[in-house]
N, C-alpha and C positions, 0 to 999 in steps of 0.2 A: 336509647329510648325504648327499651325492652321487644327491639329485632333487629334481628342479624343484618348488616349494612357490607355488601360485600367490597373490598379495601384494595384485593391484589387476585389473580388468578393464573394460573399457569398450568401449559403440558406437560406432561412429562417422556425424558428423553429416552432413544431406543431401548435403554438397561432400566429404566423404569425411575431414573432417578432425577428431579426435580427440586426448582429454590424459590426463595421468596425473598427483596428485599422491598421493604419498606418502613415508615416512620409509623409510628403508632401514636395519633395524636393525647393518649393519655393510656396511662396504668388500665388494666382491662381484663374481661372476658373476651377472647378469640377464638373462631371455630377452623379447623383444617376438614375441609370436607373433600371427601373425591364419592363416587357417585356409590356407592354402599355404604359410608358408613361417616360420622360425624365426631370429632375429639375436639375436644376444648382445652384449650391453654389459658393458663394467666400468662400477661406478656405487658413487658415493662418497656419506655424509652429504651435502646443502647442493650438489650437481652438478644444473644444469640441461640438457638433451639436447633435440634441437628436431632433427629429420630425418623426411625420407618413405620411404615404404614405396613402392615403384615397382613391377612386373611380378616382377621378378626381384634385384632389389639394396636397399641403403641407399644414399638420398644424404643427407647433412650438410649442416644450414645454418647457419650463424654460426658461433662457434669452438666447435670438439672439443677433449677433452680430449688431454693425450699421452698416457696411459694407452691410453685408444681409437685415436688413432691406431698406436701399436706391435701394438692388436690385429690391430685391420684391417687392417694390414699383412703379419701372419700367416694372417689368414682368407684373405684376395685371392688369397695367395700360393698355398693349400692347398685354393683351392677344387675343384678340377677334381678332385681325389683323394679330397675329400670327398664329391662329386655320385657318383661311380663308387664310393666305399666303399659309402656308406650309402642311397643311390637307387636304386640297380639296375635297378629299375623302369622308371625315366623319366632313366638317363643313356645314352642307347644301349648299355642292357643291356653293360654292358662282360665283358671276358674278363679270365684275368690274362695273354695276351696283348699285350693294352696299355695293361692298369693296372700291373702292374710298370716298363716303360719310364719311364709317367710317375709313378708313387710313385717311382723312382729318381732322377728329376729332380731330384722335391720334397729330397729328401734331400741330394743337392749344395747346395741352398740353405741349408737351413736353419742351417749352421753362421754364415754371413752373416748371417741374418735375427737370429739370435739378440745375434752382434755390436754388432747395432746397435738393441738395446735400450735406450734410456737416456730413459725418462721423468721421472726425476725422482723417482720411489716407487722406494725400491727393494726391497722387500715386492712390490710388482706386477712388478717385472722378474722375481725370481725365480720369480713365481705362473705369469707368463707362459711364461718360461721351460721349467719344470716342462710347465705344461700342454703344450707341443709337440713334448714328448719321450712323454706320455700318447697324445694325438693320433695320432701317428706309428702306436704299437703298437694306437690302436683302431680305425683305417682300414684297418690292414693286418691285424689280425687278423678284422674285419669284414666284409672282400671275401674272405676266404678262405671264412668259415662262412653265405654267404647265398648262393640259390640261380643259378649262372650254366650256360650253353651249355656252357664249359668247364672243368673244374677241374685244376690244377697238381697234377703228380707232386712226387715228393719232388726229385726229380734238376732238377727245372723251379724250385725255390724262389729267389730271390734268396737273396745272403747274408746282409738284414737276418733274416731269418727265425730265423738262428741269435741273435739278439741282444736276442730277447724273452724276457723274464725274469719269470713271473710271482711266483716265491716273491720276489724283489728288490721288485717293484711289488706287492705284496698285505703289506706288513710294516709300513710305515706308515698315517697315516689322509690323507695328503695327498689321496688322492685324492676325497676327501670334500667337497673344496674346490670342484667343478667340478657344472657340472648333469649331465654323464655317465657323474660315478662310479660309480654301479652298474653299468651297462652295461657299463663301460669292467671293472671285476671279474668278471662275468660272464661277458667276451670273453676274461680273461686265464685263468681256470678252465678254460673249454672248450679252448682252445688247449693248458693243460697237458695236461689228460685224454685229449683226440686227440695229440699229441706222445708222452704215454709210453703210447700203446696200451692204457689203461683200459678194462678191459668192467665193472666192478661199478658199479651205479647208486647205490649207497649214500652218502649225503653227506659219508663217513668222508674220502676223498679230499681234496674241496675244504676240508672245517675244517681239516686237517693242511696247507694253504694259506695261509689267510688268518688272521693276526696281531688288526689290529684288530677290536675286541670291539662296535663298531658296525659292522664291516663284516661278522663273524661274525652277530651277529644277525639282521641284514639278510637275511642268505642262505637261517639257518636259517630264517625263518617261510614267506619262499616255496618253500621245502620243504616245511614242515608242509602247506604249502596243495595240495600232489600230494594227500595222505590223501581218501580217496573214503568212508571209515565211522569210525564214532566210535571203534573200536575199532585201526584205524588211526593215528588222532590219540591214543589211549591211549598205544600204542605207541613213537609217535617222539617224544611229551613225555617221556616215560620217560627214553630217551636221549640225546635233544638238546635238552629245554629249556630245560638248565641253561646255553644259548650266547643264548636268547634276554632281552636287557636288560630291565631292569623298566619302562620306558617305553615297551614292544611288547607287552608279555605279554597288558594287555588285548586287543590285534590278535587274536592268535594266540588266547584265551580265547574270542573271540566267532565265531572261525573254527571253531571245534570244537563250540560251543552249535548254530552251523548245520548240522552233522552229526547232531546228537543227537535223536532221537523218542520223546523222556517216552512212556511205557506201561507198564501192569502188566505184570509180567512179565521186562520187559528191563533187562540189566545193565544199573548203574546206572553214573552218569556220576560220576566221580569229586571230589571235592574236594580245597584242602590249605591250612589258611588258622591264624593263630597265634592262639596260646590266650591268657591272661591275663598269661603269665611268655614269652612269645613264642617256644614251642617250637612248631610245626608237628604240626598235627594234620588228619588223612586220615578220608574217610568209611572208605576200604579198611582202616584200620590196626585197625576192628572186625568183622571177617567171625569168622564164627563166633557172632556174637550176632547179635540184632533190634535192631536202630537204632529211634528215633525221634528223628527232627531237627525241630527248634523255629525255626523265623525270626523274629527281633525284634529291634525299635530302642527304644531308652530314651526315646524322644518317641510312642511308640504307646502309647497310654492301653488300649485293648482288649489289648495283649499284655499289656500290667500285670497286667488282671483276669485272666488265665491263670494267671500264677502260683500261686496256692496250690493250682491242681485238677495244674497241671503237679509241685508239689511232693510232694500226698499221692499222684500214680501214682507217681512214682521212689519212694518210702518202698513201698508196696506191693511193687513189682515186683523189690526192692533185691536180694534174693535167686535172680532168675533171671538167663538168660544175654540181658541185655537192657543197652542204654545209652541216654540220652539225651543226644543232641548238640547244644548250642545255640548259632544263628548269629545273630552280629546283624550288622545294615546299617547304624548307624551312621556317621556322618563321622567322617574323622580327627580331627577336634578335638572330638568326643566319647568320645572312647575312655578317657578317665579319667572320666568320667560313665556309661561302663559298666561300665566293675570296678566303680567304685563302689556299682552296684548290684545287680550278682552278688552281690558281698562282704553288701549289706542286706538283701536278700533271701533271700538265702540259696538262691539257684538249684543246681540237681540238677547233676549230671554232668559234661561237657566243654566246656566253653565256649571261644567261637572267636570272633573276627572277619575279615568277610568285607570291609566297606564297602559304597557302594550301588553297582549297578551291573556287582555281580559273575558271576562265570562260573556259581556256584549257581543263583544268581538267572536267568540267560540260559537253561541247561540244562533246569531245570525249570520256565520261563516263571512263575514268581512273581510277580506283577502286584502283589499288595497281600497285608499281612502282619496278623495272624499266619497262619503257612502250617506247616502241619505233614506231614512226608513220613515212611513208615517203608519200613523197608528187610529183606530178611529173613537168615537168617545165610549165604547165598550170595553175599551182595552185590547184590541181585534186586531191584526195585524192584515192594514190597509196594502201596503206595498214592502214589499222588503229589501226591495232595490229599486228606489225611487227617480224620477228624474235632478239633474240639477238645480237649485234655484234662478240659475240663468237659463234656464228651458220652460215657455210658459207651460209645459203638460204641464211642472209641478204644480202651479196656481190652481190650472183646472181641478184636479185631482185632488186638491184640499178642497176647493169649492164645493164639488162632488158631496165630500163627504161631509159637511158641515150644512149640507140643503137636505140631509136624510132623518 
């Protein structure tokens, strides 16, 4: 998904010498890092690799694969461009006074290098391939946007400059292929937005960019992650979280819980989680009444005992501007063991589930359940740790709020 996902780790022994075994769930880019410096292997199921780590290089010992060799043949070739892209730091702080010269070098080659691709994979040639067409636009868009002595006028640009294309390179997910896809998206965004002279900070721009719906994701939650108050991350879930996939959302869920400071008083943090018949149901979508929300899982034997003091308050209360919301934590593969007994029990009001582990849950630091929260008809968080439905406070204290 265009970043490094670390797989295996290890020390190395008194003579300096270290191993790795593990399975590689697919053909790949893989990176060997120790704390200076980064090398990249292609690595296949059933591939053994055996080289040192030196000062500054890889050396190979026994046979490499061709795959590897066609890489390091492109690495060797594109180092010096890469040290000056991405080092700044520590490559005699270059200019594009003579990182242009030589990124123009690099580029006379490469139509060669690429000629002379022929490993044998041809899935890899093309990967390779590909990648050094990526490479190209994120050294060159790299050295433009990090800090140097000089920076290039428009009139100073080579003409590769003209021949970056970010709506072209942001339309597939190939780039997802590589450990620097993100980056490498994140280079081609900023390059558009400085290119057509963009001053709105709004991330309206870049999604009207980017095609793939992983890559879309991606983008939107480290935006969400600018949001400095809950009410902020209210905001921009509102209008962009519909970009964020459902295998992030908890990210993004726990990133807002860490914004959030439960207290009397303060608006409350939202919910939005599906009912019985799987329609989507909001704590917000009752303002105007007093909430009482119920947390319970069909394996909590104490929430069991709640039920009939939680049934004869809804029967009392039936007739005021009052709801009972009820969440449970259940696992998925309990969820027909909880209709099930919604349906026997004959539970009050709105029924939802959450799962364990939820944004409710995180928000309101819910540790252990039955947990009862009320809410007033502002959307105002009444109590955050309410009493039980078998305790009359809780009556009073709905009563309270439903007389203001």
């Amino acid at each position: 998904n265009g970043k490094p996902q670390t797989v295996a780790t290890v020390k190395t022994g008194p003579n300096g010498e270290y191993g790795f075994l593990f399975v590689p769930e697919a053909a790949g880019f893989y990176i060997l890092s120790n704390d200076r410096q980064e090398y990249l292997l292609y690595i296949q199921p059933g591939d053994q690799l055996q080289l040192n780590i030196l000062k500054d290089q890889v050396e190979w010992q026994g046979s490499i694969s061709q795959e590897n060799k066609a890489l390091y043949q492109w690495l060797d070739a594109s180092d010096l461009v890469r040290q000056k892209a991405l080092f700044f730091w520590s490559a005699g702080r270059s200019t594009y006074e003579d990182f242009f010269p030589d990124f123009e070098a690099l580029l006379s080659k490469t139509a060669t290098i690429k000629q002379q691709i022929h490993s044998g994979n041809k899935s890899f040639d093309q990967l390779l391939r590909t990648k050094m067409d990526y490479d190209l636009d994120y050294y060159f868009t790299n050295f433009l946007y990090t800090p140097r002595t000089k920076h290039p006028k428009k009139e100073d640009m080579i003409a590769f400059y003209q021949s970056v294309n970010p709506t072209q390179k942001l339309a597939g997910d190939d780039l997802l292929l590589y450990p620097e896809g993100i980056k490498m998206m994140n280079n081609y965004l900023l390059f558009a937005r400085v290119d057509k002279g963009i001053q709105d900070t709004s991330p309206d721009f870049e999604l009207a960019y980017i095609r793939n719906p992983i890559l879309k994701s991606d983008f939107t939650l480290r935006a969400l992650k600018r949001a400095k108050t809950q009410d902020e991350y209210e905001a921009f879930m509102k209008f962009y979280g519909q970009y964020i996939l459902p295998e992030q959302i908890k990210e993004a869920e726990k990133f807002g819980s860490s914004l959030y400071k439960v207290q009397e008083g303060v608006t409350a943090a939202d919910f939005s989680y599906p009912d019985t018949e799987g329609n989507l149901r909001s704590l917000s979508d009752f303002r105007g009444k007093v909430v009482l929300v119920d947390v319970w899982a069909t394996w909590c034997g104490h929430c069991r005992r709640e039920f009939p003091a939680l049934k004869k308050l809804a029967e009392e209360m039936k007739n005021k501007d009052f709801v009972v919301i009820g969440i449970s934590i259940d696992k998925e593969k309990d969820k027909v063991k909880w209709v099930e007994m919604i349906q026997t029990q004959g539970l009050p009001g709105v029924q939802i589930w959450s799962g364990p582990g939820s944004k409710v849950m995180n928000d309101y630091q819910i540790k252990g359940i039955p947990r009862c929260l009320v809410f007033d008809k502002q959307g105002r968080v009444v109590s955050p740790d309410a009493p039980p439905p078998s305790d009359d406070a809780l009556k009073a204290l709905l009563i309270r709020e439903l007389e203001k």
